[in-house]
ZABALUM-617505 format. One record per residue (C-alpha): x negated, z, y; residue in three letters. Coordinates in pm, whole numbers, padded with zeros to 5 digits, always signed. Each point is the difference from the previous one (the first is absolute). Layout:
XZYALA...
This chain:
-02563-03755-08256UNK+00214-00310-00160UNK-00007+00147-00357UNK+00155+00329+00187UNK+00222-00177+00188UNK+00116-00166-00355UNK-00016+00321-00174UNK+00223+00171+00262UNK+00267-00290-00061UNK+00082+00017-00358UNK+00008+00361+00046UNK+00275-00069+00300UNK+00179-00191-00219UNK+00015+00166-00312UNK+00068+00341+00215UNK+00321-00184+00116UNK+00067-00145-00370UNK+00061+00354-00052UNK+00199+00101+00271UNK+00251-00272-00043UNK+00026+00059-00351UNK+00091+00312+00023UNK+00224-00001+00291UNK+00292-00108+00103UNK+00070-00353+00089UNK+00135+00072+00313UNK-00249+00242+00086UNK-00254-00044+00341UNK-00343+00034-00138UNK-00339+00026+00262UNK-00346+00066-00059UNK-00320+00019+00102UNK-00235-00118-00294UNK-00351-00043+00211UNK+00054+00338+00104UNK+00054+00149-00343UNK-00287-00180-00190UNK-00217+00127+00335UNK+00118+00324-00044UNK-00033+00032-00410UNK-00363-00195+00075UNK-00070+00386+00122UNK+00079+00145-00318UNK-00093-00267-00209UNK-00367+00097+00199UNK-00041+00355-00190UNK+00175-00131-00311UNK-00219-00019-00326UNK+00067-00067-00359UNK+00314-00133-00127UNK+00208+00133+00346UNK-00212-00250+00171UNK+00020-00285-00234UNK+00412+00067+00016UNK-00008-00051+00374UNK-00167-00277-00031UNK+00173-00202-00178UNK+00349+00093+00209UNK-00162-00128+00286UNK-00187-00303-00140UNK-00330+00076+00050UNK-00121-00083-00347UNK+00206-00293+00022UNK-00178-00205+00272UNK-00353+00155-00080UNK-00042+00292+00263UNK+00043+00269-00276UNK-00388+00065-00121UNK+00091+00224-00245UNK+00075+00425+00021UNK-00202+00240-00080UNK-00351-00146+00155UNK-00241+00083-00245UNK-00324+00094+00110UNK-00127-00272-00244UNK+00145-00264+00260UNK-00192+00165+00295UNK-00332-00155+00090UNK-00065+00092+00302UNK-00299+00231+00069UNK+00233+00219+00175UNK+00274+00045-00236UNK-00268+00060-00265UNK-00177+00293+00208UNK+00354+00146+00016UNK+00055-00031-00343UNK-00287+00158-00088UNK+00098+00300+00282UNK+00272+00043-00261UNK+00242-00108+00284UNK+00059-00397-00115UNK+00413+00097+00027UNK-00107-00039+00376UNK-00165-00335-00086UNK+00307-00102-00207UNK+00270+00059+00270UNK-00249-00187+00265UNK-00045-00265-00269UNK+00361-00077-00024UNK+00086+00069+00392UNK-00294-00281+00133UNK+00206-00230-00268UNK+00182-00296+00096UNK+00360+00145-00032UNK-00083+00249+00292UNK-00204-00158+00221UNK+00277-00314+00003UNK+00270+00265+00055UNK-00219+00090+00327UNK-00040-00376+00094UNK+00400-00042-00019UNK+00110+00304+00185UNK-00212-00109+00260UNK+00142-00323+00031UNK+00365+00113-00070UNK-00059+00249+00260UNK-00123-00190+00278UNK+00334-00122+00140UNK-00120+00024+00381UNK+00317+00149+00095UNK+00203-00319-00147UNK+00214+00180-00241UNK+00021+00363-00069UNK-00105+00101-00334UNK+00005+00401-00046UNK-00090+00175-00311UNK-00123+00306-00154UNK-00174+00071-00298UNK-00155+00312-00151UNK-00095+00217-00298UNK+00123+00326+00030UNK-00154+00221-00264UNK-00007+00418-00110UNK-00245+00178+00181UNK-00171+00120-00363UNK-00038-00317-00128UNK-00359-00030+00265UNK+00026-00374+00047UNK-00391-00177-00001UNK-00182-00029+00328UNK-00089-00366-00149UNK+00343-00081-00057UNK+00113+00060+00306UNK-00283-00133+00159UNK+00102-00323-00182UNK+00351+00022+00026UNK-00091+00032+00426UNK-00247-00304-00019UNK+00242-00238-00183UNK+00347+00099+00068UNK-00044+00212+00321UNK+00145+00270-00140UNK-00069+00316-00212UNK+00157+00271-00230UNK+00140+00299+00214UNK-00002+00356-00204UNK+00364+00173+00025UNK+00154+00311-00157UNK+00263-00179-00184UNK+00002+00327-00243UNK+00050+00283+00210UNK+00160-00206+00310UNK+00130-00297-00144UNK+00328-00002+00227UNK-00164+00050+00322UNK-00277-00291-00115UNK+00280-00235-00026UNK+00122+00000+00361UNK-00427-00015+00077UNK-00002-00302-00185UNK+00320-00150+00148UNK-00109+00115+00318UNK-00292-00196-00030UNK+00135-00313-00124UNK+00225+00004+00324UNK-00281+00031+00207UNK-00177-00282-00142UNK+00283-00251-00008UNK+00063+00119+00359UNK+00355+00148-00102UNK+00111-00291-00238UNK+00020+00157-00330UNK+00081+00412+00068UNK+00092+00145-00303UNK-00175-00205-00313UNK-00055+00309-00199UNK+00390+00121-00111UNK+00041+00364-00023UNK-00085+00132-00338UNK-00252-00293-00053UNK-00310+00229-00076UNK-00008+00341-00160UNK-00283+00214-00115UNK-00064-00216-00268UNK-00070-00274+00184UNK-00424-00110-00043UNK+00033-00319+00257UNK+00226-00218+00158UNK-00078-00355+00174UNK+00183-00111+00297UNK+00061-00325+00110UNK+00224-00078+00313UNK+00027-00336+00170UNK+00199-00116+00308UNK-00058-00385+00104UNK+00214-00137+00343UNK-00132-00356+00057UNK+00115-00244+00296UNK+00107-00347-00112UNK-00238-00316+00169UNK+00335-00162+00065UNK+00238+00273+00079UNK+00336-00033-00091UNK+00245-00173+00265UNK+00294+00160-00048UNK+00162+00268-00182UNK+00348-00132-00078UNK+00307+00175+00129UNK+00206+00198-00224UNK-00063+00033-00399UNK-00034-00184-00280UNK+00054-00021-00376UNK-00356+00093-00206UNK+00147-00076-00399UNK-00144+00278-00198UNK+00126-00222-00296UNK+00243-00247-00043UNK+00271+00239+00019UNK-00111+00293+00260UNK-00075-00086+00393UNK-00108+00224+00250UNK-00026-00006+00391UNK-00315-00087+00188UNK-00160-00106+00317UNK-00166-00346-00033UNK-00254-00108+00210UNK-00061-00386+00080UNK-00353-00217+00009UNK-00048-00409+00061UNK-00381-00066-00056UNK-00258-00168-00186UNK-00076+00248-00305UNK-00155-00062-00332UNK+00251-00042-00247UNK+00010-00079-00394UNK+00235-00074-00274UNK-00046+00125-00339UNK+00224-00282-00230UNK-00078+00217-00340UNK+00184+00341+00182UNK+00198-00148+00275UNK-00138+00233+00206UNK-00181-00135+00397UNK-00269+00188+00146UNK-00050+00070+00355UNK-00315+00115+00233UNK+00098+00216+00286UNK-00341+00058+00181UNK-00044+00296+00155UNK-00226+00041+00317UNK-00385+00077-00154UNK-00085-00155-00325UNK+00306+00121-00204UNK+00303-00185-00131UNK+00326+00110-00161UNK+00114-00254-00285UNK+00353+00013-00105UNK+00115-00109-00347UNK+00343-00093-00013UNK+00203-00127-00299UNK+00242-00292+00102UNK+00333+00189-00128UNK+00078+00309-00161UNK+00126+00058-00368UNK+00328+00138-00119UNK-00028+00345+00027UNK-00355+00042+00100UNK-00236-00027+00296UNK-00159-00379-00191UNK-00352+00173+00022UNK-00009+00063-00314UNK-00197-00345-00110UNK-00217-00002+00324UNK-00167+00342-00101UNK-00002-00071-00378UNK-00249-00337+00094UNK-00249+00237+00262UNK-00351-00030-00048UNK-00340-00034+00180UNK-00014-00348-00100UNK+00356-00123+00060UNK-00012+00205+00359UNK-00282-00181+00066UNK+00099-00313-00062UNK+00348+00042+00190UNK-00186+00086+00357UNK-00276-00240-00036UNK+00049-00338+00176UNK+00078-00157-00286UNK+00374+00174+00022UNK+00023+00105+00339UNK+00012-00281+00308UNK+00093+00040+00395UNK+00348-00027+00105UNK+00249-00025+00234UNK+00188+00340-00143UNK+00334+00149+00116UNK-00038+00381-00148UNK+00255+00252+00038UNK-00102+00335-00181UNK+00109+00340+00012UNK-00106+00299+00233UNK-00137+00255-00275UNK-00205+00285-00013UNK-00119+00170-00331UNK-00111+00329-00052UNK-00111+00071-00366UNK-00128+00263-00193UNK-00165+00027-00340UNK-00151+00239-00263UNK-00267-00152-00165UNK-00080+00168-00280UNK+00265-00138-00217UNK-00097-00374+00068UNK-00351+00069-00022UNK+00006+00147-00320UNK+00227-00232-00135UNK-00195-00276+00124UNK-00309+00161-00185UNK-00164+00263+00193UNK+00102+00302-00151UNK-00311+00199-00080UNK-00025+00054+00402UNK+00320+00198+00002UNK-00047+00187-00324UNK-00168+00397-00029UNK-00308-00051-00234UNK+00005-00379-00021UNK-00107-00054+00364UNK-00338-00048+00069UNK-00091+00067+00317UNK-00328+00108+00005UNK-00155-00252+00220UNK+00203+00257+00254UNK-00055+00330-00102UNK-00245+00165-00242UNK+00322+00239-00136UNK+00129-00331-00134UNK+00350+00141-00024UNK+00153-00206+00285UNK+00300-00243-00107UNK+00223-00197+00254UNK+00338+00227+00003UNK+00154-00335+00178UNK-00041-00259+00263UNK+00228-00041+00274UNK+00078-00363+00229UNK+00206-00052+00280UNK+00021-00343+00192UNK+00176-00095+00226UNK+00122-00333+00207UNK+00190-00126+00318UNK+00125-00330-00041UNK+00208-00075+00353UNK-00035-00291+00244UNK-00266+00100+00237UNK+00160-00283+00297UNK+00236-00029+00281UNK+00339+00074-00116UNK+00274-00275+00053UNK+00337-00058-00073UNK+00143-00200-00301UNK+00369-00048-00157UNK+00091+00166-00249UNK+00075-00072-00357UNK-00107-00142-00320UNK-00378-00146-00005UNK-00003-00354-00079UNK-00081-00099-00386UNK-00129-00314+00059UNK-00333+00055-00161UNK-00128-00242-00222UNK-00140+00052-00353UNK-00353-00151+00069UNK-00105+00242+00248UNK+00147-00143+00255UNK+00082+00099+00400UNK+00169+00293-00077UNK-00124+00359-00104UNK+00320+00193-00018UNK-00082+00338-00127UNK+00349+00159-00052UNK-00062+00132-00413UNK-00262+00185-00123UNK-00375-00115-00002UNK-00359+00094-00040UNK-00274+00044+00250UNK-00347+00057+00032UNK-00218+00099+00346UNK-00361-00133-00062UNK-00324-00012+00193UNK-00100-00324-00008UNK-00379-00022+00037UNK-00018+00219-00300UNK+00306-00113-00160UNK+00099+00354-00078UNK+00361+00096-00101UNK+00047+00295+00263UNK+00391+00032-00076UNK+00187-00130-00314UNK+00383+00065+00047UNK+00350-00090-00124UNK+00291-00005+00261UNK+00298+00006-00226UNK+00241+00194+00185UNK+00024+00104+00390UNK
């Protein structure tokens, strides 16, 4: 499961590589990149050929050694069993088994497992499925395997002759599973009759702090977009022992908010902003596994007496996937007669049409409310990390569960 966990990182971060270079500065970015390697994991399961070698090396998994190598041939199979089925003239069975009782999926199990077992500590909602046309006759042993290791499988729809009303079916059933959080992910005119299959991938987190909050100041505040631009918020106001780090190189502190359960929000913030920008650019530029790592690791990060004042925020964000995906290097999956899907149906004429991912967060105070003057935050933070975390310009943040040091939610709050 720790190659996975490091496989799922770099993918995180080179996901939001992307997004921030090819968005706006000042644009709020939020993701969920456990969930979407999880939820491509699925597909990845009755990918073959070069569509499964594509996926693979998006998400890491050849990287870090968990990729074994697509197609299976029955060559590799030793088992008596596999051997009796490929001499039954049915070893594509034995191939998709082969690759399913593989490390990538069965470590996929082992972390939803322990993602998921929050014991009511934070709530963590989601919903993932493959939604695929009725003719395409998806495998019994794929979604056998797809229920065994990712506890879900394929559903059949009529996306050609009732693609409209399968839309608000699908919606309809993402609301139900994230208990009313995300309503609507599919927008109108989403699917059509051409449409083969579509992934969905919803996500709503709500966590409650250890330490909550002990005030949420009176009145608003400036939040500096950039060095220019301002914009009213509510502040709320901590005093406690935290974590906290200083990164001399970027000028940038780090922060641990721990949430109640084993999951911590760390904050990245850059000491000032740059003329005309939100000074994030550098900070993102320098990501990577082994830098992250190194900047929450003990070695950087020490307890604290910290005086935090951050912003109430929630995020709601929305994406398209197939774009970045494809970009990023996956783009037989979404392409009519390069996809290979036939570790999912025997038709082998399935492609991804596109991938959709909502997430969503509530950042607020979770304390007894109490009343502060009002005004300008102090700036008397100092340069080495010092007793002040004043979060008033834009930052980065990242929600991870700690025992499996998976990145649940990688974000950038750039403008309220």
């Amino acid at each position: 499961m720790e190659e996975l966990y490091v496989a799922n990182t770099i993918f995180a971060l080179n996901f939001f590589k992307y997004l921030a270079n090819t968005s706006a500065n000042a644009q709020n970015l939020f993701f969920c990149p456990w969930s979407i390697s999880s939820t491509m994991a699925t597909v990845y399961l009755g990918a073959r050929g070069n569509t499964a070698d594509q996926i693979a090396h998006v998400l890491q998994f050849n990287q870090v050694g968990v990729h074994e190598g697509t197609p299976v041939t029955p060559q590799s199979l030793t088992s008596c069993d596999f051997m009796q089925q490929i001499q039954r003239d049915t070893y594509p069975d034995a191939i998709l088994q082969a690759q399913a009782a593989g490390k990538i999926h069965s470590s996929f199990r082992s972390l939803s497992n322990a993602i998921n077992t929050s014991t009511g500590e934070y709530l963590l909602e989601s919903a993932n499925k493959l939604f695929g046309e009725k003719s395409a006759r998806f495998k019994e042993e794929y979604m056998q395997l797809s229920k065994k290791y990712y506890s879900t499988e394929p559903q059949a729809v009529d996306f050609l002759e009732c693609a409209e009303d399968t839309r608000k079916k699908i919606n309809s059933w993402v609301k139900t599973q994230t208990k009313g959080k995300i309503p609507n992910l599919l927008p109108e005119g989403s699917v059509d009759a051409n449409t083969k299959m579509v992934l969905v991938n919803a996500v709503y987190f709500k966590g409650r702090w250890k330490t909550p909050f002990q005030k949420k100041l009176k009145g608003l505040y400036p939040f500096h977009v950039n060095s220019t631009q301002h914009k009213s918020v509510e502040m709320m106001f901590l005093n406690e022992k935290l974590n906290i780090g200083y990164i001399a190189d970027l000028k940038v502190q780090i922060l641990e908010l721990p949430y109640v359960g084993n999951v911590s929000m760390f904050l990245l913030l850059p000491d000032e902003i740059a003329e005309s920008s939100t000074g994030l650019e550098l900070l993102e530029s320098e990501l990577t596994y082994d830098k992250l790592n190194k900047w929450l690791s003990e070695d950087t990060m020490a307890e604290d007496d910290v005086v935090v004042y951050i912003p109430e925020f929630k995020l709601e964000e929305r994406y398209e996937l197939k774009t970045i995906l494809t970009s990023m290097g996956m783009g037989d999956a979404f392409s009519q007669g390069q996809a290979n899907f036939s570790g999912m149906s025997g038709e082998n004429d399935l492609f991804l049409s596109e991938v959709f991912h909502q997430a969503s967060v509530e950042v607020n105070k979770e304390g007894t409310e109490a009343s502060a003057g009002t005004g300008a935050i102090m700036t008397g933070r100092t340069g080495h990390g010092g007793p002040q975390f004043v979060a008033d310009h834009p930052f980065l943040f990242l929600i991870m569960h700690k025992i499996t040091k998976s990145i649940l939610f990688l974000g950038r709050f750039a403008s309220p």
